[in-house]
C-alpha positions in Angstrom: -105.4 -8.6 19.4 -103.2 -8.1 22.4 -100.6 -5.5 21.8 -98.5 -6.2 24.5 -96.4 -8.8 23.0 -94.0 -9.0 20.2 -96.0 -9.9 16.9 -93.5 -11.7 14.4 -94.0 -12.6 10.7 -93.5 -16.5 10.8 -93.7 -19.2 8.7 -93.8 -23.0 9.1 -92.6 -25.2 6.6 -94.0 -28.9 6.6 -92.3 -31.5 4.1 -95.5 -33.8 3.0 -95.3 -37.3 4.1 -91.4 -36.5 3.6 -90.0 -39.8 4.2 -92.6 -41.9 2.1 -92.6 -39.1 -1.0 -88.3 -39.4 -1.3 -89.1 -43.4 -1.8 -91.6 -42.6 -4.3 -89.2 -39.5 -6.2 -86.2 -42.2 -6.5 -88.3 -45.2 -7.3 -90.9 -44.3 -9.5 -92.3 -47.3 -9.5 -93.9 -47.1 -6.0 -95.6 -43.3 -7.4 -99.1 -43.5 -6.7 -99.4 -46.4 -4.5 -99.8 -46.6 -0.7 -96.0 -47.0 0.7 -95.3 -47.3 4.5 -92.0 -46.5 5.5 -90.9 -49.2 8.1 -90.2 -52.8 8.8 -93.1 -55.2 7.7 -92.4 -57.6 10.5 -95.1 -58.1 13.5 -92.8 -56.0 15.2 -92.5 -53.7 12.9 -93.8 -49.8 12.9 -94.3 -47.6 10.5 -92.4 -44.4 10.5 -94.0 -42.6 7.4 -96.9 -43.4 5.4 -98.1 -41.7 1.3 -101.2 -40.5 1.3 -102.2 -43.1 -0.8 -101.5 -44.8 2.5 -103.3 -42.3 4.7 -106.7 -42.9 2.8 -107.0 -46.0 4.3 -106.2 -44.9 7.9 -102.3 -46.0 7.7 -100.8 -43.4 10.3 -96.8 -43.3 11.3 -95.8 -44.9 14.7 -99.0 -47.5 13.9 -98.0 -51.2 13.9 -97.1 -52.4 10.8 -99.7 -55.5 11.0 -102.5 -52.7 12.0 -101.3 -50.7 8.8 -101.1 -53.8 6.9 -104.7 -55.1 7.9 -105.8 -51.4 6.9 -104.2 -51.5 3.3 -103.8 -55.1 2.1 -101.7 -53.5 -1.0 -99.8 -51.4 1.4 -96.1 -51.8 -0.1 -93.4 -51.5 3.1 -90.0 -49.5 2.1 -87.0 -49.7 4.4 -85.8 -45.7 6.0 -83.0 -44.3 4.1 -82.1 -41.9 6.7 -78.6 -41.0 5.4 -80.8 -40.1 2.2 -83.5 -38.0 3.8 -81.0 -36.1 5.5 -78.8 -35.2 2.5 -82.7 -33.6 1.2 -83.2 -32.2 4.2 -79.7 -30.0 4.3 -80.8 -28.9 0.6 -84.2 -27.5 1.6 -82.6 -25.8 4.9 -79.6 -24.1 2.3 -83.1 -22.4 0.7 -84.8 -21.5 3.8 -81.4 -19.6 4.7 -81.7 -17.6 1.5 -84.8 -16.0 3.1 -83.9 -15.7 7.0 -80.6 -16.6 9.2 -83.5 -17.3 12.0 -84.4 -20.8 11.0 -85.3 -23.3 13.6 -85.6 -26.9 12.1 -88.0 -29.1 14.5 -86.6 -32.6 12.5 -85.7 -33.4 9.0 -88.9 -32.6 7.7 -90.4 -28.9 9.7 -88.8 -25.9 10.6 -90.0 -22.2 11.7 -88.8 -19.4 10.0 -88.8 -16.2 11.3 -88.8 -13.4 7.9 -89.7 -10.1 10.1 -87.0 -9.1 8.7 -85.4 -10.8 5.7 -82.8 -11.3 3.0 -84.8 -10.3 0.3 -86.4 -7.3 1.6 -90.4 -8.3 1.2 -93.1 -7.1 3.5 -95.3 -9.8 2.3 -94.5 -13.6 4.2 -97.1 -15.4 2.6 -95.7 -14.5 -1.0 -92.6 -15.5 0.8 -93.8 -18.9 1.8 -95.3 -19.6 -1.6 -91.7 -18.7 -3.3 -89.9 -20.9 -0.7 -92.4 -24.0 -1.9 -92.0 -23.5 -5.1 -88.3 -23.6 -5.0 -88.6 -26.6 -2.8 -90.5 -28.3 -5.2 -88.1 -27.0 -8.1 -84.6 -28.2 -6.3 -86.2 -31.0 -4.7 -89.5 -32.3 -6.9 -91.0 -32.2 -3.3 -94.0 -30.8 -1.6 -94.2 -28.7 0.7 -96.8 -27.2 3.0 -96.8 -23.8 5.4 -98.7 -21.4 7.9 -98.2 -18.4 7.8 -99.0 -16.1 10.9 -98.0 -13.7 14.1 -96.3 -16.7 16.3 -94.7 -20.2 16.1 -97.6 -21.6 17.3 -100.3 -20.3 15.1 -97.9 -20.9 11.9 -98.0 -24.3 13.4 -101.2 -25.3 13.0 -102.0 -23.1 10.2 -100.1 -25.2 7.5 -102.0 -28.3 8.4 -104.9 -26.4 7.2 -104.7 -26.5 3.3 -102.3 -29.9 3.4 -100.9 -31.5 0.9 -99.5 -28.7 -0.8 -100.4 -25.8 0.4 -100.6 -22.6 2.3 -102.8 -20.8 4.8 -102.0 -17.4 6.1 -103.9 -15.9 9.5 -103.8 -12.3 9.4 -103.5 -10.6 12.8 -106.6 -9.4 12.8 -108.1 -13.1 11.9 -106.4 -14.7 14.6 -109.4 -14.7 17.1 -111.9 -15.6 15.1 -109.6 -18.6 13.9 -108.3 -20.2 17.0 -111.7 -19.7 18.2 -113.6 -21.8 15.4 -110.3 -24.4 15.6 -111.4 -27.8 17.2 -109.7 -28.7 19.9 -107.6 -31.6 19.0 -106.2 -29.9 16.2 -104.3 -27.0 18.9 -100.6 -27.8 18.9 -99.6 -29.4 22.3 -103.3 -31.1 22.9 -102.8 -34.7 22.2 -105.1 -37.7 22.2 -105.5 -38.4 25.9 -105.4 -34.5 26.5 -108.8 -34.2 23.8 -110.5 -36.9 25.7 -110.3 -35.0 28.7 -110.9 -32.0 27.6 -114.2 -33.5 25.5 -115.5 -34.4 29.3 -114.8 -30.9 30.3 -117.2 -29.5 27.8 -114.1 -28.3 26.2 -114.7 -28.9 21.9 -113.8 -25.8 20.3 -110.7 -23.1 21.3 -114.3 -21.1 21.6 -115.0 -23.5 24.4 -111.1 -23.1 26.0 -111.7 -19.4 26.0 -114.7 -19.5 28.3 -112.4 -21.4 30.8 -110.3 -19.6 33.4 -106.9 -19.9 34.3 -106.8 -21.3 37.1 -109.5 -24.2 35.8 -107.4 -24.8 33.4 -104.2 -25.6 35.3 -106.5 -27.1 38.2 -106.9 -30.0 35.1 -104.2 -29.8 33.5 -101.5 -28.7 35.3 -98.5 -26.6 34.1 -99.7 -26.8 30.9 -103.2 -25.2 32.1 -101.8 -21.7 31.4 -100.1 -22.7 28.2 -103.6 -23.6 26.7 -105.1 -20.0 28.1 -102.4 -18.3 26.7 -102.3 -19.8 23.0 -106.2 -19.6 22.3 -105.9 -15.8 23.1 -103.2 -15.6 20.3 -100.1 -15.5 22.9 -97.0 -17.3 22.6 -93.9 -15.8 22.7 -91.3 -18.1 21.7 -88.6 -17.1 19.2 -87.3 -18.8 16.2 -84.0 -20.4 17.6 -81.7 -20.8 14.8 -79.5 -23.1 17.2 -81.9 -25.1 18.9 -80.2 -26.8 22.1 -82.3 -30.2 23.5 -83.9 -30.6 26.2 -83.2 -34.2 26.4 -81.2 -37.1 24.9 -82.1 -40.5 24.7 -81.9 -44.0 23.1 -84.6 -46.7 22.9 -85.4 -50.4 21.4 -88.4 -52.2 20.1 -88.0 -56.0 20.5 -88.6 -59.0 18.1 -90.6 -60.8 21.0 -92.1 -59.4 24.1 -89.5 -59.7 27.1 -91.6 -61.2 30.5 -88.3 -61.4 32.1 -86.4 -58.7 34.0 -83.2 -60.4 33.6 -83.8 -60.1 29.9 -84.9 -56.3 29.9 -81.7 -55.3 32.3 -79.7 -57.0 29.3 -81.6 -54.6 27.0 -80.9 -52.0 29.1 -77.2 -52.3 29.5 -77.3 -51.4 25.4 -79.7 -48.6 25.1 -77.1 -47.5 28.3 -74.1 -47.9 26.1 -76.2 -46.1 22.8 -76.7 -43.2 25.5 -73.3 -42.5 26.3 -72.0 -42.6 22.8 -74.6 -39.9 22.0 -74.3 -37.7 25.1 -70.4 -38.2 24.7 -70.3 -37.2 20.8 -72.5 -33.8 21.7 -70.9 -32.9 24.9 -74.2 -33.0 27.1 -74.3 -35.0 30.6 -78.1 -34.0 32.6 -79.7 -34.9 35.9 -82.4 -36.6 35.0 -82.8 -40.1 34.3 -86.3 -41.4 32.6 -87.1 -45.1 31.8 -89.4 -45.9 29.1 -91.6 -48.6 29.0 -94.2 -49.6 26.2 -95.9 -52.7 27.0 -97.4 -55.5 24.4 -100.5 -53.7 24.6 -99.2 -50.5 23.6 -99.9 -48.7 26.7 -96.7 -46.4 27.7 -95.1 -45.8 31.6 -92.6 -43.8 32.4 -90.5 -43.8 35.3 -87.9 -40.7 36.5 -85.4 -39.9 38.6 -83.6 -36.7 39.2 -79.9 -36.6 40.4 -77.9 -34.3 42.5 -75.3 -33.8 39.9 -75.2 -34.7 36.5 -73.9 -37.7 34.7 -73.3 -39.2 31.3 -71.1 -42.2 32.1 -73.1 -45.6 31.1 -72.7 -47.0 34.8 -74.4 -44.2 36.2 -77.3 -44.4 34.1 -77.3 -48.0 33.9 -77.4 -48.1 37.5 -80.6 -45.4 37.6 -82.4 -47.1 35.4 -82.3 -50.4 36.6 -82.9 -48.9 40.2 -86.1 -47.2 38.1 -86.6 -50.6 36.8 -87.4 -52.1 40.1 -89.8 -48.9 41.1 -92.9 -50.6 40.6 -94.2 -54.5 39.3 -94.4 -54.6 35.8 -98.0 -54.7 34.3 -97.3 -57.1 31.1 -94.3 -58.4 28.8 -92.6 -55.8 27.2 -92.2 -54.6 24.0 -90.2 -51.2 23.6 -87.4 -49.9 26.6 -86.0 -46.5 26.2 -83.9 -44.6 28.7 -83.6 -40.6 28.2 -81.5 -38.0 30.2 -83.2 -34.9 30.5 -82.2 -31.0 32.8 -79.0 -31.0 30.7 -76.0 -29.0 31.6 -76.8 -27.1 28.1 -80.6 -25.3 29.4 -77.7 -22.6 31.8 -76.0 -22.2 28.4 -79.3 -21.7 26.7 -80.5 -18.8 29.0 -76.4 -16.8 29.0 -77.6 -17.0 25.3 -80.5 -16.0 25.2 -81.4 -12.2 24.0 -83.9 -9.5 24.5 -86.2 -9.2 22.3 -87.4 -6.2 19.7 -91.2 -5.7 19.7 -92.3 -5.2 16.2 -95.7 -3.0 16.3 -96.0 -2.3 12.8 -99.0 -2.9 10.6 -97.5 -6.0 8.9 -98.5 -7.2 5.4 -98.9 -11.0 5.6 
């Protein structure tokens, strides 16, 4: 292991299948049956699928007449968010009985940092079993978690032993595991990213190892040295208990495609006003202005534009948008427009905040 970098206890919680399992604790009829979470319309999308679902390849963000042609019995429940969130704020209240240094990633995740922690124990992974099994005791929820040196790792650990429960990488397993881990299963490699890496000879973090730096950000970018970095166990990213954004947006799916861009500026013109209200309410204006399309085929462009100054006003975005809107000739009709303003006036705040950090070179117990 590298001992040049600050090695952290850490522990990532993971809700399973959060949304769908509430439905099925308040409404026991649906226990044990394949739920989707979503609308059932041929416009619809699912947000959250059981695992009665999963079986039969039902997967969130799917279409819901894909899921439905997976699962004929699949049973579709309408999102309760004001419900998961009232959860949600009880099974944060228990992480902060453990650590002040929680970072939630959405309703359902969160890293924990318990280097040092309320109840004085050396051991995170009896820590991370404790925490699930209050979970489950508050909530009647399951919960799953990773346990390891960095965010990252913890990350992908607690898909490991999912649903319900836990896998801890010791510091001195930490090579060997990202090195047997398959490739699409690293944090941060996505679908299109796995292709190409597959037709790089690239299968295994094994495989990523063998590749040099500058290969890797000759393919891939920025993100080149992100990937050489994490499959040698580094990442140094803290637990940030108050997590600023890095971008704020607002989008909508349509009942029928929209072939007209007199239609889609309409469209726009909301998703502008949604923006504001939400950039308005948190106190954020940014610079950069990105337009989201997702055709009828599902295939996803995006378009940006970054100002001189930043903005939050609804006629200033509108007006970049519709400008990106006219970029380029649209490839189909259009299902999904989303605008997003990203390079907020908040990321100057984040680095006056941010502090150095302690190096920890003990022999942990995990």
């Amino acid at each position: 292991m590298p001992n040049d970098f600050p090695m952290r206890k850490i522990i990532h919680v993971d809700m399973d299948a959060f949304y769908a399992s509430v439905e099925q604790l308040d409404n026991p009829e649906l226990r044990g049956k394949p739920i989707a979470v979503g609308g059932s319309s041929k416009r619809g999308v699912v947000a959250a699928a059981s695992y009665e679902a999963r079986k039969y390849g039902v997967r969130s963000a799917m279409s819901s007449v894909l899921a439905q042609r997976n699962c004929p019995e699949l049973i579709f429940v309408k999102a309760r968010f004001e419900r998961y969130k009232e959860i949600s704020k009880i099974i944060r209240g228990i992480f902060h009985e453990y650590t002040d240094l929680v970072e939630p990633l959405s309703l359902d995740e969160a890293y924990l940092d318990v280097t040092v922690n309320k109840k004085g124990n050396p051991s995170a992974s009896l820590m991370a079993r404790e925490i699930r099994q209050k979970i489950f005791d508050t909530t009647g929820l399951n919960a799953s978690a990773g346990i390891s040196i960095n965010k990252f790792i913890a990350k992908v650990a607690s898909d490991v032993n999912k649903p319900n429960g836990q896998k801890t990488v010791n510091p001195e397993e930490v090579m060997q595991f990202l090195e047997d881990l398959e490739i699409r299963k690293f944090y941060g490699v996505g679908k299109v990213t796995a292709e190409k890496m597959y037709k790089l000879g690239i299968f295994t973090g094994k495989d990523l190892k063998l590749k040099t730096e500058e290969f890797l950000e000759k393919n891939f970018g920025k993100s080149g040295s992100y990937y050489y970095n994490v499959v040698r166990g580094i990442h140094t990213s803290e637990v940030k208990p108050h997590r600023i954004p890095k971008s704020v947006g607002a989008e909508r799916t349509f009942n029928e495609n929209l072939s007209s861009e007199i239609f889609m500026l309409e469209r726009l013109d909301h998703i502008a006003e949604e923006l504001e209200k939400r950039l308005k309410k948190a106190n954020i204006a940014g610079k950069t202005v990105t337009l989201k399309i997702k055709y009828s085929d599902f295939t996803l462009n995006t378009r940006s534009k970054t100002l001189a100054y930043f903005i939050s006003a609804k006629s200033l975005i509108l007006e970049t948008a519709k400008e990106l809107l006219y970029q380029e000739k649209l490839q189909n009709s259009v299902r999904l427009l989303g605008i997003s303003l990203a390079n907020l006036n908040t990321e100057k705040e984040q680095k006056d905040l941010k502090k150095e950090t302690v190096s920890v070179q003990l022999k942990f117990e995990f």
